[in-house]
C-alpha positions, 0 to 999 in steps of 0.5 A, a space after each residue: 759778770 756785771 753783778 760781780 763787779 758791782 758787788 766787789 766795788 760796793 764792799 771796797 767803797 764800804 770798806 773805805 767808808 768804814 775806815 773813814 769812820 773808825 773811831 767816830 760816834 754818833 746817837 742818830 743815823 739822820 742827825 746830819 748836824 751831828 755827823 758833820 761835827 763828828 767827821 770834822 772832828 776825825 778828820 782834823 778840819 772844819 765842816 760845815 752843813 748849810 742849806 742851798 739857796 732856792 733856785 728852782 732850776 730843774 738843772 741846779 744841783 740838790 747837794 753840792 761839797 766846796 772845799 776851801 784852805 779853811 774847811 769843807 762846806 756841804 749844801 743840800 735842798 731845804 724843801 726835801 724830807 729829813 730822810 732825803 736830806 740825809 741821803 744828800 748830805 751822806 752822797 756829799 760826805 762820801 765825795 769828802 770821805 772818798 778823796 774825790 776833788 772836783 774841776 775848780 774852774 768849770 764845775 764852779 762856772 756851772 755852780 755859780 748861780 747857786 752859790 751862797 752870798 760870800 763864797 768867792 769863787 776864786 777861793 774854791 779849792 774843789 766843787 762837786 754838785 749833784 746833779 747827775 750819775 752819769 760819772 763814775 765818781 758820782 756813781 760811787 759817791 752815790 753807792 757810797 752814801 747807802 754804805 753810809 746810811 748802813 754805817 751811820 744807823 750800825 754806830 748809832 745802834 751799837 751805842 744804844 746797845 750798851 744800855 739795852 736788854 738782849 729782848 728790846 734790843 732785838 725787838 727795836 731792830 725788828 722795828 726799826 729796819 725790817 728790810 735789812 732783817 730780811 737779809 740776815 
């Protein structure tokens, strides 16, 4: 029963990501740079991609999205590989992609001590920071971000694909995901 339900709620929150993303084009599935200038462009409002402070507090999140008036801010850790980083910033994304809106007063409180110099925390529209799964929002936000990665490395691909003969094509998506192939 449980594996139905999480079955049906991951292709519903695919289906969602994937109308969020029609219409966008990117040519690496982990140049997050590139994929928030392509998602600002789509959604017709600044997003900007910024490092967290280093706070080295088990506690402090490892990603967090602030939105303002002006636009959306996503952070995530610099100490952290390029494919982690990726996986923050996409669980971030999906927040954004998601509708999701965090408590103002008290997820800011919380965040405080790692927000950036400048950001006036009155100004804060919304605030997630991940710092756990134990919501149902934060649980979909993290399913959300695998659908993500899938979507992002399907629009990088299918723009590679253009240029590139049936047998290098196949040979490159042999290489490049043999985990996925596996499912096929």
């Amino acid at each position: 029963m449980f594996k139905r339900q999480f079955a049906r709620r991951e292709a519903q929150l695919r289906r969602l990501c994937e109308e969020q993303l029609r219409g966008v084009e990117i040519s690496d599935p982990y140049a997050v740079d590139e994929i928030c200038r392509q998602l600002a462009v789509k959604r017709g409002r600044p997003l900007h991609l910024h490092e967290l402070p280093e706070t080295g507090g088990a506690n402090a999140p490892c990603g967090m999205v602030l939105s303002f008036d002006h636009g959306d801010y996503v952070f995530h850790v610099a100490a952290t590989s390029e494919r982690h980083r990726a996986q923050i910033v996409r669980h971030e994304l999906a927040h954004l992609l998601l509708g999701h809106a965090g408590n103002n007063e008290s997820v800011v409180r919380s965040l405080v001590g790692v927000l950036p110099d400048g950001v006036d925390p009155s100004a804060v529209l919304s605030a997630l920071g991940r710092t756990s799964y134990d919501s149902e929002t934060e649980y979909d936000a993290e399913m959300a971000a695998s659908c993500l990665g899938e979507l992002f490395h399907d629009l990088a691909h299918s723009g590679r694909e253009r240029g590139r003969s049936g047998a290098v094509a196949r040979l490159d998506d042999a290489l490049v995901h043999p985990r996925r192939n596996r499912r096929s």
